[in-house]
C-alpha positions as MATLAB code, in Angstrom:
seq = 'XXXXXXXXXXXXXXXXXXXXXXXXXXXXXXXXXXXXXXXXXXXXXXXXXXXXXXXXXXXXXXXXXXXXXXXXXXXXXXXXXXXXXXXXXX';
ca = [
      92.965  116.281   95.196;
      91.744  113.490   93.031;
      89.565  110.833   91.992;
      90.665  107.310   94.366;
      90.071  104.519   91.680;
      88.910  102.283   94.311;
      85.899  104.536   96.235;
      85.594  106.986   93.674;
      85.291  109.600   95.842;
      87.298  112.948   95.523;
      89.844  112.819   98.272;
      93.730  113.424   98.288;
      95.294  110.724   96.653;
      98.971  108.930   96.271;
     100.092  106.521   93.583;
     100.475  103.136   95.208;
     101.382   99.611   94.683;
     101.165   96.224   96.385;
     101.735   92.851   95.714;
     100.594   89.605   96.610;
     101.732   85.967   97.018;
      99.533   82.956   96.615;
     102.351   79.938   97.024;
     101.548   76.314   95.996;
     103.944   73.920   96.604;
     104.958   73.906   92.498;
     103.744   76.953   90.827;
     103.004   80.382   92.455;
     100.572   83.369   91.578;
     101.752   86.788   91.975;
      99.234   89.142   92.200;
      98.986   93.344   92.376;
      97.238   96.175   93.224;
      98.457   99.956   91.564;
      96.564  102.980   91.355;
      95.510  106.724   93.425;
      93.987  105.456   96.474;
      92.714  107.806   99.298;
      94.634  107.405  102.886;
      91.023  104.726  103.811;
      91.336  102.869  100.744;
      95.548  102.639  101.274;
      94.833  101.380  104.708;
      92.327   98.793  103.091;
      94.590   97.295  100.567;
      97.091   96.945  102.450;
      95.946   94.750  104.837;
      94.018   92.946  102.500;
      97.477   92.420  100.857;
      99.584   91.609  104.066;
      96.830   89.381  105.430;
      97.005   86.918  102.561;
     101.009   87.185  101.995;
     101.489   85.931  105.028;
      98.326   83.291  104.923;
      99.021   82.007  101.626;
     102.683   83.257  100.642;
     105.142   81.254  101.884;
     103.836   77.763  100.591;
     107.083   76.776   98.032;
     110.573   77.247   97.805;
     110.522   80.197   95.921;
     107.566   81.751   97.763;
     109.343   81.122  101.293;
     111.675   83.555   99.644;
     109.550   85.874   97.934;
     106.934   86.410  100.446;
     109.215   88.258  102.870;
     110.139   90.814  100.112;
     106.675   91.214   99.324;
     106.303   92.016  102.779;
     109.127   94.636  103.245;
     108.323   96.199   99.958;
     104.144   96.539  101.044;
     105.350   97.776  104.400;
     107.396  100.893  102.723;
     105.206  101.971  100.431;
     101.993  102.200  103.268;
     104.372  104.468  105.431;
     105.816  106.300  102.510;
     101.984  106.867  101.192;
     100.451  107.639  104.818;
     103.710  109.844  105.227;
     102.778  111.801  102.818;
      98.964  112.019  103.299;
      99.784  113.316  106.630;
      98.009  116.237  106.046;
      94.836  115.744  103.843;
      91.485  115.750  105.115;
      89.662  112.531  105.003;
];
């Protein structure tokens, strides 16, 4: 049991971390999330974060590349966190 840094609410929590892509056809932004999040909040992020890699990732060489890393590497961590919040009481 702890704190979630995003609801504040005391809830079981996991350690988690995702990351973003905003692609422009020059530059990119690279953006992140990391902190204890409860199993709503998790769910939350993470398709905040997967909604806008794949809206606004792939725009740029490097991004086109990027972006489906991003994606893989989001995916994994959401199962690995919900895996283990399998059992705590919302």
């Amino acid at each position: 049991m702890g704190r979630c840094q995003l609801c504040q609410q005391m809830r079981a929590t996991r350690n988690v971390s995702f990351h973003r892509n905003v692609g422009m056809f020059v530059a990119r932004r690279l953006h992140s999330t990391n902190g204890e999040l409860c199993r709503s909040c998790i769910h939350k992020k993470f398709w905040e974060f997967q909604g806008k890699n794949l809206l606004l990732g792939p725009w740029g060489l490097f991004s086109l590349l990027l972006t489906p890393i991003l994606l893989v590497q989001n995916t994994a961590t959401y199962l690995i966190a919900l895996y283990k919040l399998r059992d705590a009481i919302e």
